[in-house]
Legacy VTK file of the C-alpha trace (Angstrom):
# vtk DataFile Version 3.0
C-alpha trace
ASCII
DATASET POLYDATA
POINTS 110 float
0.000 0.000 0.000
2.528 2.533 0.621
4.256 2.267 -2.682
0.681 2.794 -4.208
0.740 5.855 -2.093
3.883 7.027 -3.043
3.132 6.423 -6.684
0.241 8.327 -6.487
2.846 11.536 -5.297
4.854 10.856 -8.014
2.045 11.209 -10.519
0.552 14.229 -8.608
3.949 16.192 -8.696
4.496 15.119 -12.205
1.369 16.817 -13.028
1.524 19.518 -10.454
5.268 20.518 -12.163
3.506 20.164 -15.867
1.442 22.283 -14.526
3.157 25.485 -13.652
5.518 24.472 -16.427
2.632 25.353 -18.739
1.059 28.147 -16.508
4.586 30.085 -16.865
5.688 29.249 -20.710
1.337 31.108 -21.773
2.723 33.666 -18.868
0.018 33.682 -17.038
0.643 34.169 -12.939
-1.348 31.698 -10.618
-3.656 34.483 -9.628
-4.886 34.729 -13.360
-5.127 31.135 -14.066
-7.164 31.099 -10.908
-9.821 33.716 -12.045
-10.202 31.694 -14.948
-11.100 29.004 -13.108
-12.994 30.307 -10.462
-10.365 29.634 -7.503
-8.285 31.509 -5.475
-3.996 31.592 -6.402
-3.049 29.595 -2.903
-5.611 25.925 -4.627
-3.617 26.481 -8.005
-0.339 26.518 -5.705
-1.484 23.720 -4.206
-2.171 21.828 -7.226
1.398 22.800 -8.731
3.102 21.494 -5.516
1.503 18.403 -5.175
-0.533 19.359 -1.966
-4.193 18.611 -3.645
-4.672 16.475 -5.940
-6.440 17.269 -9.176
-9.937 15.694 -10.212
-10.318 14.809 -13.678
-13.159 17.621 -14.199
-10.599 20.154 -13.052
-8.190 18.823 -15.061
-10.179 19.301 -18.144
-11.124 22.800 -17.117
-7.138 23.386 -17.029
-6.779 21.973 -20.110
-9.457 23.736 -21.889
-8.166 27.215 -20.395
-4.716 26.499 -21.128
-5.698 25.077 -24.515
-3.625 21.622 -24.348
-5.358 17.963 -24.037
-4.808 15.950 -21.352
-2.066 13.936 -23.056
0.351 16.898 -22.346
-0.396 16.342 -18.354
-0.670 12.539 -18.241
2.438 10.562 -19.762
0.980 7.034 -20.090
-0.542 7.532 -23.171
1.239 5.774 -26.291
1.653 7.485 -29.435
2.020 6.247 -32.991
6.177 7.625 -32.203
6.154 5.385 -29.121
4.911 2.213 -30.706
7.577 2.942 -34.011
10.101 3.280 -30.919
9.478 0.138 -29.207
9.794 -1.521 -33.131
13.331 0.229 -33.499
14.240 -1.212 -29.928
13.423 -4.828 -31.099
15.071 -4.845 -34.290
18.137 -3.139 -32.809
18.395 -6.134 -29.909
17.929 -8.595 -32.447
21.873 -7.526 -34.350
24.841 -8.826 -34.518
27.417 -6.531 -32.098
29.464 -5.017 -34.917
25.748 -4.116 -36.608
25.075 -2.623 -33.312
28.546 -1.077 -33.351
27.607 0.551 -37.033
24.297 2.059 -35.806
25.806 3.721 -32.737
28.624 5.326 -34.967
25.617 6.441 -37.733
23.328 8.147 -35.144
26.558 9.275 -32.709
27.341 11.481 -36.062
24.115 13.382 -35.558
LINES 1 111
110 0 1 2 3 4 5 6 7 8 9 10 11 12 13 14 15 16 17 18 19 20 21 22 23 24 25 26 27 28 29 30 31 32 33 34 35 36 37 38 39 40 41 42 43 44 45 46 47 48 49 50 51 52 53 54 55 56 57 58 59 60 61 62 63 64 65 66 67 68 69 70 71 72 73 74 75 76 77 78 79 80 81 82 83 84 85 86 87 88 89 90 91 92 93 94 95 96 97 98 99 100 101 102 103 104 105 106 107 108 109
C-alpha cells in the first residue's frame, strides 16, 4: 500500500510541475489562471506542488483554459512515435554486435 501511495505523489507532482511548467511558458501568474477558473492563487499553488490532488473535471477545465489535451499532463498515453520506438528497440536487440557497433557510430554522427 505505501508504494501505491507514493506512486500516487509521483504522478501528482508530475502533473503539479507540468502544470506550472505550462502556466509560466502562456505567462500567465497563478492568480490569473485562478480567475479563470474560479479559484483563489493559494488551490492552483497547491495543485502545482503536489498538496491537492487534481480531479479529472478540473483537469479538463485546465486543459481547456490552457488550450492543451490531457495527453500533455498525463504521460501514459502511447503514441504512434512510441509504438515505431518500441519496433526500433526490437530490431536493434535482435543484431549482430558489430551491426550494433555501425548504428551507434551512424546516429553518434548526428
Amino acid at each position: 500500500m505505501a508504494n501505491k501511495k507514493r506512486e500516487n505523489l509521483d504522478v501528482n507532482a508530475e502533473i503539479g510541475g507540468k502544470l506550472r511548467a505550462l502556466r509560466m511558458e502562456r505567462g500567465m501568474s497563478m492568480e490569473q489562471l485562478a480567475k479563470e477558473l474560479g479559484l483563489s492563487f493559494q488551490q492552483i499553488q497547491k495543485y502545482e506542488t503536489a498538496v491537492n490532488q487534481l480531479s479529472v473535471q478540473r483537469l479538463l477545465e485546465i486543459c481547456d483554459v490552457l488550450k492543451v489535451g490531457t495527453d500533455y499532463f498525463i504521460k501514459h498515453s502511447v503514441t504512434s512515435k512510441d509504438i515505431e520506438f518500441q519496433k526500433m528497440v526490437q530490431k536493434f536487440t535482435k543484431l549482430s554486435v558489430d551491426q550494433k557497433k555501425i548504428v551507434m557510430d551512424l546516429i553518434m554522427t548526428f
